[in-house]
N, C-alpha and C positions, 0 to 999 in steps of 0.2 A: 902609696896605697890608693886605690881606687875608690870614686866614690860606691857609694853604699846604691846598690839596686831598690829602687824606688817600688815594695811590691803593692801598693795599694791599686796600680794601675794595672795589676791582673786582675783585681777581687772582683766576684760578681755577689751580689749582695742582695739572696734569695728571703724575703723576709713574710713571713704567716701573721697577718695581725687582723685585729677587730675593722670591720669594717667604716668610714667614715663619710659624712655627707658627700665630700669637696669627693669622692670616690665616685659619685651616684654615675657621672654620666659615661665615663670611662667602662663602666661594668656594664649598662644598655648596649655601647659600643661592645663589649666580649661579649657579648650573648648573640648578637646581631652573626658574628664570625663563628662562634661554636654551632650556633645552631639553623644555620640557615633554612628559612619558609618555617620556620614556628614563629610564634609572633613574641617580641622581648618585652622584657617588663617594661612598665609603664616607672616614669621617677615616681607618682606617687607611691609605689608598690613600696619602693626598695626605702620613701621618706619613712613609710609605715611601720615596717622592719626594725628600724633603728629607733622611732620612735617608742616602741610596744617591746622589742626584745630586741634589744643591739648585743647582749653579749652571745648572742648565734649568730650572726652574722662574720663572717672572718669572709678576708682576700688573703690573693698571693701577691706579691709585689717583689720583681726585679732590676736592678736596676733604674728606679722607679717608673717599670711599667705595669700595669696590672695586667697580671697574666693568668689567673684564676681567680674564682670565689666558689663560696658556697652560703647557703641562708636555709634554716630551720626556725623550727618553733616547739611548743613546750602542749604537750594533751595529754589526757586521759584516752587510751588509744581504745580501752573497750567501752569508750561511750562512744563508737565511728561507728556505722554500719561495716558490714566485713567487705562488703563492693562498694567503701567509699570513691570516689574522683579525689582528682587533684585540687579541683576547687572547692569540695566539701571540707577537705584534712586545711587548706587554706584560707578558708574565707573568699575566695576568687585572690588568690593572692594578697589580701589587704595584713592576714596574719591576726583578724583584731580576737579571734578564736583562740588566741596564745593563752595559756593558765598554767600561769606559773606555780599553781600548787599541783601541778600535771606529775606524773610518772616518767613518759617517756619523750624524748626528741625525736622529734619529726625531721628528718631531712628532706627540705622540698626543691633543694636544685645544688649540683656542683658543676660547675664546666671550668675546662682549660684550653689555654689557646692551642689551636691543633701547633704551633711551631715548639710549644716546650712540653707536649706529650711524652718525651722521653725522659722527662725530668725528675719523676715520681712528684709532682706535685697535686696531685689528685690524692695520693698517700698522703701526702703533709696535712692536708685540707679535712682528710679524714681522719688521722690522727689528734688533729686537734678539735678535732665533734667529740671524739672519745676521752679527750682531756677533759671536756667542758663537762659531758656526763660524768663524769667521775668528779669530777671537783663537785656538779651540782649532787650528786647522791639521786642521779638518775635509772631507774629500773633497766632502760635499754634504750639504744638507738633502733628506729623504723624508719625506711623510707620505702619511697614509689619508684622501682627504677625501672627506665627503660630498657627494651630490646631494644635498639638501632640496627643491627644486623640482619632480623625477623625478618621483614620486606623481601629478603632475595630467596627465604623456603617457604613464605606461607602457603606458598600452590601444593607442597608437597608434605605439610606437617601442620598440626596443631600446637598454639603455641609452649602446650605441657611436654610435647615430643621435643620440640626446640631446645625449651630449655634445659629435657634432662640431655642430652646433648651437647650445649655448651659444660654443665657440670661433670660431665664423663671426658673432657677436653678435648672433646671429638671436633668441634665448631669453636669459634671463636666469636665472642661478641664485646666490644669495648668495653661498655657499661658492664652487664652480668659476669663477664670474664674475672673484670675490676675486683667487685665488689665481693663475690666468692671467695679472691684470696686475701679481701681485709675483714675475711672473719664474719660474714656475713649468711645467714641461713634462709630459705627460702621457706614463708609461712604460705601464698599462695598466688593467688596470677589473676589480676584485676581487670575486668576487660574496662572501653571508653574512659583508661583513667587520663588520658590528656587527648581531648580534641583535637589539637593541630599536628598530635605527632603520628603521620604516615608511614613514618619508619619504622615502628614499633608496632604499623596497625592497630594503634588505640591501646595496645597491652601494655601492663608493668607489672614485674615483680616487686611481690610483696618482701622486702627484707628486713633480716633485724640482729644485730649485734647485744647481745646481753652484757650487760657491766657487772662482772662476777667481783665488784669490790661492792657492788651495793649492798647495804645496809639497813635493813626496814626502822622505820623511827614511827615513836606512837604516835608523835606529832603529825604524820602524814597519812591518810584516811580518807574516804569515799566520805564527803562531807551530805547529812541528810538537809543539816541546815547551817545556812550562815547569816544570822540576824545581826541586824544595825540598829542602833534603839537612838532614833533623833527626835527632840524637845523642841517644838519649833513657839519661837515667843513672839506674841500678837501684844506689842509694845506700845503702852499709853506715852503718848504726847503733851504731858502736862506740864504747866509754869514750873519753873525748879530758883532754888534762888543760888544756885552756886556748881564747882563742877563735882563737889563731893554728894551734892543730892544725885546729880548722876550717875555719878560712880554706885551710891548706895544702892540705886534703883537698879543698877548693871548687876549688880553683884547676889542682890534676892532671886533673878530670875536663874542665875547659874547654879546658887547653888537648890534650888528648885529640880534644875533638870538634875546636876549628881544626884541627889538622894535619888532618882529613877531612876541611876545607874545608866542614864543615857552617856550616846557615845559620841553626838553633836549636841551643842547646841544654839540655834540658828535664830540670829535676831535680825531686824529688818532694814533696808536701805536709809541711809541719809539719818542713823536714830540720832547722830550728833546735833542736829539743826535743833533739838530741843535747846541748845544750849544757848544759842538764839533768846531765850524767852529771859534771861537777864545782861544779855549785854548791852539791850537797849540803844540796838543802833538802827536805824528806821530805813535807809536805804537797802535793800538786798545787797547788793553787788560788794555794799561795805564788809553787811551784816558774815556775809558768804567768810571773807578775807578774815574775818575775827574768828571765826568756827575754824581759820585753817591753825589758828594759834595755841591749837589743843590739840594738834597731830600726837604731838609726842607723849603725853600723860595718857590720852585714848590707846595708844599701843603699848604702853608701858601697865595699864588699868588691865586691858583683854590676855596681855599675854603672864601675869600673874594668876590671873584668875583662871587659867587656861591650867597651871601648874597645879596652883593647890586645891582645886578640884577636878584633878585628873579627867580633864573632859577637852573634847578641840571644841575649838569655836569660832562659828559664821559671825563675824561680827559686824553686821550688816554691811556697810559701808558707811566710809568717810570724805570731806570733801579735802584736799591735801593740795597746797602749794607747790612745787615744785622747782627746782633751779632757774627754768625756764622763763618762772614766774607763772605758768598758767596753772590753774587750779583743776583738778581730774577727780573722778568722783572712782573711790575705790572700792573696793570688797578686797577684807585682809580673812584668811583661814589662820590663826591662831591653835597650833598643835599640842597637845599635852605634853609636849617634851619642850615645849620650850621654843621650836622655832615658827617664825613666821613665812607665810605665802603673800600675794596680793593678786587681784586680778581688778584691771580699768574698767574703767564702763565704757565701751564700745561705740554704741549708740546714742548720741545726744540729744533730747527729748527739744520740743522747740522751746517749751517753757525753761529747760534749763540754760540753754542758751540766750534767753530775754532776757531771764533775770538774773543771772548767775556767770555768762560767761563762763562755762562749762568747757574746758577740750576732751576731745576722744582718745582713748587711747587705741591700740592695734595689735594686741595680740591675743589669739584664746590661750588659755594655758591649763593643762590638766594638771592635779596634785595627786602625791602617793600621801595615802595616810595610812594609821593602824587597822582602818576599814576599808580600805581597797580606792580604790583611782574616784577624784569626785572632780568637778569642773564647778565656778561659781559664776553666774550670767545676771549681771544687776538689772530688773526689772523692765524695762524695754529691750534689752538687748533678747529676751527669750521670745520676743514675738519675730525676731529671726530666725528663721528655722537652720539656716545652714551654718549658722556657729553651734546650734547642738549636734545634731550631727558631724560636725568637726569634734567640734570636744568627746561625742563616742567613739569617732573614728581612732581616737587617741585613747582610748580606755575606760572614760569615765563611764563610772555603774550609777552616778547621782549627782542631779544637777540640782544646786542651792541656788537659788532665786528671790534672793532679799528687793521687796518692795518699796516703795510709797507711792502714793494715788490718793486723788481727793476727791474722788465720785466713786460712783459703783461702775459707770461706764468704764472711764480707764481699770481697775481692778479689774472689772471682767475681760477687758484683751488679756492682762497675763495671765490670771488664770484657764484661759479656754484655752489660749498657749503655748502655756508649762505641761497642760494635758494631753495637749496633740504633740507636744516633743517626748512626753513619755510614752504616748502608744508607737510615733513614728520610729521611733529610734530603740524601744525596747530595752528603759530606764524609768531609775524614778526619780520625779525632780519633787523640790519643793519650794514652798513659796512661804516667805514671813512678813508681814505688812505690819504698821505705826495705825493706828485708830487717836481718837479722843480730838483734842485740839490747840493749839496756843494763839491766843487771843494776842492781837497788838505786834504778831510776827506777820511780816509780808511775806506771802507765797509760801506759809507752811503753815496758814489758820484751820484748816480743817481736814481732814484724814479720813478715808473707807477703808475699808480691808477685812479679809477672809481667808485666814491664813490657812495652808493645809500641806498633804502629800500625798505624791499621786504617784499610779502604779498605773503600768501596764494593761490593758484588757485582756484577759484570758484568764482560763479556768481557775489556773493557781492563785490567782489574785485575789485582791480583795473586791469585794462586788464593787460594780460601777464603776471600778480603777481608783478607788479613793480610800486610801490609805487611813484618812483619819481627818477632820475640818473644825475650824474654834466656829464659835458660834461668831457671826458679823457683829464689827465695831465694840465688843468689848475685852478691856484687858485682861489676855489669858493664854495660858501653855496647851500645847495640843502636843501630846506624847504618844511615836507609834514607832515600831518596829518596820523595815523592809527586811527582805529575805532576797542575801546576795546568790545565793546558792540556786534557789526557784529563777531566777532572772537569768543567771547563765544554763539553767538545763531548756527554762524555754526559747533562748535563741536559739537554739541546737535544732528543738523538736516541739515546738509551739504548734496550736492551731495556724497561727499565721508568724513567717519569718521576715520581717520588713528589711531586717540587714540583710540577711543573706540572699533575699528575695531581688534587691535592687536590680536595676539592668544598665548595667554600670558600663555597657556596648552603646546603650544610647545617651547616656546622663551620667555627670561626674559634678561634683564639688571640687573646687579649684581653690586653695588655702596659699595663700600669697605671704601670711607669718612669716 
C-alpha cells in the first residue's frame, strides 16, 4: 500500500481576523501597493485604531501574508453634516471620534492586494463588517466610497450621470461596482471627500447597508445628558497615632462622597506619608521605606471601601517597593466592582529624588470605567502637556490629578496646568491636594492646596471653566457634576475645536509606550 498523500501541502490558509499591532507595518506596506499617490496611513493612525476600537479593525491573511484589511469606527451619523469629508467622519484618521454608544459603522478604508482581487476577499472583509453589525445591534453600515474609474468620464459626465451608470451596469467601476452588489444603497455623492484621491476627482459615494436584524433597545437613545458626579477630598495631614486612625479618616471621607451618590471619589497624592507621623523614623529615605510596608493593607483598605460603598476611587497615590527594590510613587483607581488599575508617576520632582529616591515609571495608561475612559496624572506629571494629550488621544474624557505641594507657588503650576490641559485638549481634569501639617515629619511638614475641577472654556460650561473649588488649606469635600455628553457634542461643534483643529501636517506627539 502506498503511503498516504500528504494534503496539508496543497492547503492555502485564507484567514479573516481582528487586526494586530505586530500587523501595523505590513498593512502601511498594502496600502502603499493598492493605492498608489494617496498618501498611506501613518502607524500612529492604525496604533489609534486598535487602541480606541480594535474590534473594527479586521485583515485578511494568507498564507501568512496580509493581503487585505479594512478599519471602521462606531458614530452617530446624523450628528455629521450631510457634506461630511473623510477627515471630519475620522478625526484626520486618529478614530478618537469613535462612540461606542453610536448607531452606525462607519467604514473608512478596505483594500486588497490587486494580486488576490479574484479571490472575493473584499466580500470576506465585508462580510465580516456586517457580522460585527449584527452581533453589535448596529442600525447599519455607512461608508465613503470611491469612484476610481471617474477620472476617464469626468470631461463628458457629472459624477451623478456616472454613477447612475455604473448601477444600470452600463460602466464598470471597482469600488461602486463592489459595493452595489454587497447590498449596498446609494444615499448621496460627496464632493472633496478625500484630498489626495484624483481618481475619484475628490467624489465618494455615500453608502449604507441596513442591518434588518436590528433591534431598538430602551437603553440606547440620543443622550441630552451624561453626568458624572465626582467628590474630590482636600485631605488634612494630621498626627494619627496608628494605621487604623487612617483607615478611619479614609473611610469618613468615602462614605461622605456615597451619600452624594458620587461616582468618584478622589483623594490626594502621597496621603499615606501621614503615616510617617508615628513611625518615628527621622531620616526620610528610611521614613519613605517604612510607608512602603503598608502597601498591602492601603489596597486591601481602598478596594473594600471601593465595594461597600459602591463608588470607584482615586486613591491618591502611594509610595510602593517594588522587586526591583526601587520605590515608585503610584496613583491606584480602585473600581466598585472590585478590581484595581495603577498608574506611575512619570515625572520625578527633584525634591523627590533628594529625599526619597523616587524612580519613574513609563507608561501613560488610559482606564475603562462605569463613567467612560478616565487617565490619572500624579501632580507634576500634569505640567506635561503631551502626556495629556496622549492619554486623550487614547480616550480619556477626565484627567484625576492627585496633588501634594507646600507652597502656593508649586500648587499654582498644577493648577494653571490641569486648566490649560482641560481647555487644550477639550476635558475635564481634576485636582485633589493634602493641606494642614505634620510637625517632626521631614519633607512633609507643611501642605498648600486648592482643590477643584475644571472644565473646558465654552458656552456649555461652567463660567470660567471651573467646575467647582474648596476653599485653600482647609479640610474639605468639593462635590460637582461634569457632563460627558456636553464635552463630546462640543468637540464635534464647539466655538473652538483644538482636537480637531491640530495641524498634525506640521506637529505630531510621538508616544514611545
Amino acid at each position: 500500500m502506498s503511503d498516504e498523500l500528504d494534503l496539508t501541502k496543497f492547503e492555502h490558509r485564507l484567514e479573516i481576523r481582528q487586526m494586530e499591532r505586530k500587523d501595523i507595518d505590513r498593512i502601511i506596506q498594502l496600502q502603499s501597493i493598492c493605492f498608489p499617490g494617496m498618501e498611506p496611513w501613518k502607524r500612529e493612525h492604525l496604533e489609534s485604531h486598535l487602541e480606541i476600537f480594535p474590534e473594527g479593525q479586521f485583515c485578511a491573511e494568507l498564507n501568512g501574508e496580509i493581503i487585505g484589511s479594512c478599519s471602521s469606527l462606531i458614530i452617530n451619523f446624523d450628528e455629521y453634516d450631510d457634506r461630511h469629508t473623510w477627515s471630519d467622519i475620522t478625526d484626520d484618521g486618529y478614530i478618537t471620534n469613535h462612540n461606542p454608544d453610536g448607531y452606525n459603522l462607519y467604514g473608512i478604508e478596505v483594500m486588497v492586494h490587486p494580486k488576490y482581487r479574484k479571490m472575493k476577499v473584499g466580500y470576506r472583509l465585508y462580510e465580516e463588517r456586517k457580522e460585527l453589525a449584527r452581533r453589535m445591534n448596529l442600525k447599519s453600515i455607512i461608508i465613503g466610497g470611491r469612484i476610481p474609474n471617474y477620472h476617464k468620464y469626468a470631461d463628458e459626465m457629472r459624477p451623478r450621470e456616472y454613477v447612475e451608470q455604473v448601477r444600470l451596469h452600463k460602466i464598470y467601476d471597482p469600488v461602486l461596482s463592489f459595493q452595489l452588489l454587497n447590498e449596498f444603497t446609494l444615499m448621496r455623492i460627496n464632493p472633496n471627500y478625500l484630498e489626495d484621491d484624483l481618481a475619484s476627482q475628490k467624489y465618494a459615494t455615500l453608502m449604507e447597508w441596513n442591518n434588518v436584524d436590528y433591534h431598538p433597545q430602551t437603553k440606547r437613545f440620543y443622550k441630552t445628558a451624561h453626568p458624572v458626579r465626582i467628590c474630590v477630598v482636600q485631605y488634612m495631614m494630621r498626627k494619627i497615632a496608628s494605621f487604623e486612625d487612617f483607615a478611619s479618616q479614609v473611610e469618613y471621607f468615602v462614605d461622605v462622597a456615597a451619600d452624594a451618590e458620587s461616582d468618584f471619589a478622589v483623594f490626594p497624592e502621597i496621603m499615606t506619608t501621614q503615616l510617617m507621623s508615628f513611625l518615628n523614623e527621622k531620616s526620610p529615605s528610611q521614613a519613605v521605606r517604612r510607608v512602603t510596608e503598608f502597601t498591602e493593607p492601603y489596597i486591601e483598605l481602598f478596594t473594600t471601601l471601593a465595594v461597600r460603598y459602591n463608588i470607584n476611587i482615586i486613591g491618591g497615590s502611594h509610595f510602593v517597593k517594588e522587586e526591583d527594590e526601587n520605590i515608585y510613587n503610584i496613583a491606584y483607581l480602585f473600581r466598585r466592582d472590585g478590581t484595581i488599575e495603577k498608574q506611575y508617576k512619570l515625572h520625578i520632582t527633584p525634591n523627590e529624588r533628594k529625599w526619597w529616591g523616587i524612580s519613574a515609571g513609563d507608561e501613560v495608561n488610559v482606564f475603562d470605567t462605569d463613567c467612560g475612559k478616565i487617565s490619572m496624572l500624579i501632580c507634576y506629571d500634569v505640567e506635561f502637556p503631551e502626556l495629556a494629550r496622549i492619554a486623550t488621544d487614547k480616550g480619556a474624557n477626565i484627567i484625576f490629578t492627585p496633588f501634594c505641594t507646600e507652597d502656593r507657588q508649586g500648587y499654582l503650576r498644577v493648577r494653571y496646568c490641569a486648566q490649560a490641559r482641560a481647555v487644550e485638549n477639550q476635558i475635564y481634569t481634576v485636582i485633589a491636594g493634602t493641606v494642614g501639617n505634620l510637625p517632626q515629619t521631614e519633607n512633609m511638614d507643611i501642605q498648600y492646596a486648592q482643590s477643584a475641577i475644571f472644565a473646558p472654556s465654552d458656552f456649555e460650561y461652567a463660567r470660567d471653566g471651573i467646575v467647582g473649588e474648596t476653599n485653600p488649606n482647609i479640610e474639605m469635600v468639593l462635590i460637582g457634576d461634569v457632563d460627558l455628553e456636553i464635552l463630546r457634542r462640543q468637540r464635534l461643534s464647539g466655538t473652538v475645536r483644538q482636537l480637531k483643529d491640530r495641524r498634525k501636517d506640521l506637529y505630531e506627539v510621538k508616544y514611545h509606550g
